[in-house]
N, C-alpha and C positions, 0 to 999 in steps of 0.2 A: 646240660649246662657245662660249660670247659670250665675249666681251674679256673682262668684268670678270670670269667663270668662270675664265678664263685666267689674270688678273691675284690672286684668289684662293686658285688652286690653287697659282701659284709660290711665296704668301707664305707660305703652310700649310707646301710642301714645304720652306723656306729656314726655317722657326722649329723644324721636327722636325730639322733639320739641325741648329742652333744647339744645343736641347735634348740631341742627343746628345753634343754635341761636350761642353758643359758634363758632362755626367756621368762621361767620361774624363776630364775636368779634375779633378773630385771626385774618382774614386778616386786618381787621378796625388797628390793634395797629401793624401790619407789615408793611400796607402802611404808616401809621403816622413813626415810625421808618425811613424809606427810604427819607420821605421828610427831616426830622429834619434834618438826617446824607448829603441830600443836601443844607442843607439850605434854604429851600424853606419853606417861611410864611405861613401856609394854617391855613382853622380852620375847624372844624369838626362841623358840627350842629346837637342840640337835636331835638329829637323828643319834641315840648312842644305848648302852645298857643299862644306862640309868632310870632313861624316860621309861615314858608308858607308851607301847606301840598304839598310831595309830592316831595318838593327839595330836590337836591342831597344832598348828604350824605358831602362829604371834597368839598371845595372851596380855592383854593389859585392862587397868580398869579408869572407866571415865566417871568420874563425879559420882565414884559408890559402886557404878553397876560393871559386874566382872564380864568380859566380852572374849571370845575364844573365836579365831578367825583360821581357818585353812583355803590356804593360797593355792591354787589352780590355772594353769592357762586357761585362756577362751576355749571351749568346748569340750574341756574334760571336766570331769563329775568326782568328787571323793571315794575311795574303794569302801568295799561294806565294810571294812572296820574303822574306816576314818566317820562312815555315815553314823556307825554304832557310838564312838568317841563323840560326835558331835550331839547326837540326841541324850548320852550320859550326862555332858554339861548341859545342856539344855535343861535338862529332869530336876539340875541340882542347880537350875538357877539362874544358870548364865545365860548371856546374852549371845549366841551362836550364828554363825556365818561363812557362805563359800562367797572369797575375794576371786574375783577374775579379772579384774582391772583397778583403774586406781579409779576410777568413777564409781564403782562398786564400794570402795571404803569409803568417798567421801560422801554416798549415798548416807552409808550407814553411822559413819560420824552428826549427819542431819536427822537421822532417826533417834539418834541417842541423844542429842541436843533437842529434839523438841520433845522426847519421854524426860528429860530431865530439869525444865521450866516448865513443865505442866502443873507438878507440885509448890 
């Protein structure tokens, strides 16, 4: 492969890179959208030294039950420690979920409304 083949291929793989990262970006500020517009408290966590590697992405709670969501493009899976992080909350309670679209949350907002008029 020549340099500039080289030089090329890096830029091709850093703009696919870029591309995907913008697409969690979009679904991250469409599912924030959808809660606002329900009303629904959540907060979003950074990536930073504070957190706990590995936790999901939005946390908020609907009507009592704490729900812990990590946000993923279509066709990718949480790494094992985001799997580990979800099955943690899961153990202790919460209500756990991989989002992949915005049909995906408003799946799951219809789960947590009819678990929550059952009582």
């Amino acid at each position: 492969m020549t340099l500039f083949e080289m030089a090329l291929f890096r830029r091709l793989i850093r703009a696919s890179g870029e591309a995907m990262a913008k697409l969690e970006r979009h679904l991250q500020r469409s599912v924030e959208r959808i809660l606002k517009a329900t009303g629904i408290c959540y907060r979003k966590r950074h990536g930073s030294g504070m957190g706990v590697a590995g936790d999901p992405d939005i946390y908020f709670l609907y009507k009592s039950i704490h729900v812990e969501i990590e946000l993923k493009r279509p066709g990718e899976e949480p790494t094992p420690l985001q799997q580990l992080r979800l099955k943690e909350w899961g153990q202790a309670g919460a209500w756990v979920r991989v989002v992949h679209s915005t049909g995906d949350l408003r799946e799951l907002l219809a789960q947590l409304e009819a678990a929550t008029t059952k009582h």
